[in-house]
N, C-alpha and C positions, 0 to 999 in steps of 0.2 A: 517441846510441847508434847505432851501425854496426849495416848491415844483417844482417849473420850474427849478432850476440848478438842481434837483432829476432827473427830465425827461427827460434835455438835455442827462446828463451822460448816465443814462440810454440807450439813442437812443443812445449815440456815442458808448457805448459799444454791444450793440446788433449790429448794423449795420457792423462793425469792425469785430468783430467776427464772421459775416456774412459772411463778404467778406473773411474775411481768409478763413471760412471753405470751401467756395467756390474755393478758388487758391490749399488748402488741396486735395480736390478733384481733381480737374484738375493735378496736381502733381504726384496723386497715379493713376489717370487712365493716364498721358503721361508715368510712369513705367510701367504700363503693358504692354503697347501698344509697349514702348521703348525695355523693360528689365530693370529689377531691380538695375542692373548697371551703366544703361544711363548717361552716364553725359548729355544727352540734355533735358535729363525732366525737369528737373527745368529749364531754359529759355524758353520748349516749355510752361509748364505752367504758367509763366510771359508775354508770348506772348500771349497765353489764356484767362487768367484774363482779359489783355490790351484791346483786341478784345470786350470782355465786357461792355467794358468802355468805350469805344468809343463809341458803337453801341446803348449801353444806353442812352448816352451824347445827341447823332446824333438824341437821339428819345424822348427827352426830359425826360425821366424818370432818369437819372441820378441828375439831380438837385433836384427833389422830396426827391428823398433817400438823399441828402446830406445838406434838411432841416430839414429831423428827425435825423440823422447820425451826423452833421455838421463832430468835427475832425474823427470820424471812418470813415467816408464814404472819406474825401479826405488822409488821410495817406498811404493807400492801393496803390498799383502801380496803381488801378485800377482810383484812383485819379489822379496820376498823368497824365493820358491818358486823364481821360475824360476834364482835365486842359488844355491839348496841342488840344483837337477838339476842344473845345470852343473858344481858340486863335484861333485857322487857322477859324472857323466858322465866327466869329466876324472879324477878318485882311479880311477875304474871299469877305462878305457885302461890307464893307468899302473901299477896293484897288483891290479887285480881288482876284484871282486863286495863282498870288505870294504875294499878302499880306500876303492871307491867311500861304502859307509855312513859311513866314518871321515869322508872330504873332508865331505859333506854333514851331517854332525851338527858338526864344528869349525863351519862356516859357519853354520850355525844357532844354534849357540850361543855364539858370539863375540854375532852381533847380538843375541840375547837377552840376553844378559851386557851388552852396553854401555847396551842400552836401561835396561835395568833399573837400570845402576849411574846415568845419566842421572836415570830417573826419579825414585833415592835422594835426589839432589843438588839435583835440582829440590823435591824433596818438605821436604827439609830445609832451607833457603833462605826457602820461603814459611813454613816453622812456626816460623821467627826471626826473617821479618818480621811476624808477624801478633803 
């Protein structure tokens, strides 16, 4: 392995596990906050993360981290957000105020759509192997 795919990996693992330990966090302190029982800490910590991600995106520092990071930095939800401000940023410029909701809901729900059609295929697979 040459030194630069050592380096990529490298960042995309450090950054990745960055971010997780970050959403970690945000997780353990929505149960305190919540109770230890919550079923809503983990979405408020998903909303959390999100919040992140965006604010980072909005402030140009998300891209920085997602050229040392490359796949860590966009796999995180926290990815996926700052994916949907860049659409709406960029639709925003170009068409306006509803471009911009248009760019970022296409981008939201393409990945939604593929995960999902993913998870169909994955889900059907294991019920034909079992």
């Amino acid at each position: 392995m040459d030194g630069k795919l050592a380096k990529r990996l490298a960042g995309a693992f450090l950054v990745g596990g960055c971010l997780g330990l970050l959403g970690q966090a945000f997780y353990t302190l929505w149960q305190a906050v919540l109770g230890s029982g919550a079923a809503l800490a983990m979405p408020a910590a998903l909303v959390s993360l999100g919040i992140v991600g965006g604010v980072l995106y909005v402030c140009d520092v998300y891209q920085k981290i997602e050229k040392v990071g490359a796949i860590g930095a966009a796999m995180p939800f926290s990815g996926l957000v700052s994916a949907v401000a860049g659409m709406f940023l960029q639709g925003a410029r170009e068409r306006g105020f509803t471009g911009g909701l248009f760019g970022g809901l296409k981008i939201f729900l393409y990945v939604l759509g593929v995960g999902s059609l993913l998870a169909a295929v994955v889900g059907i697979v294991a019920a034909l192997s079992i």
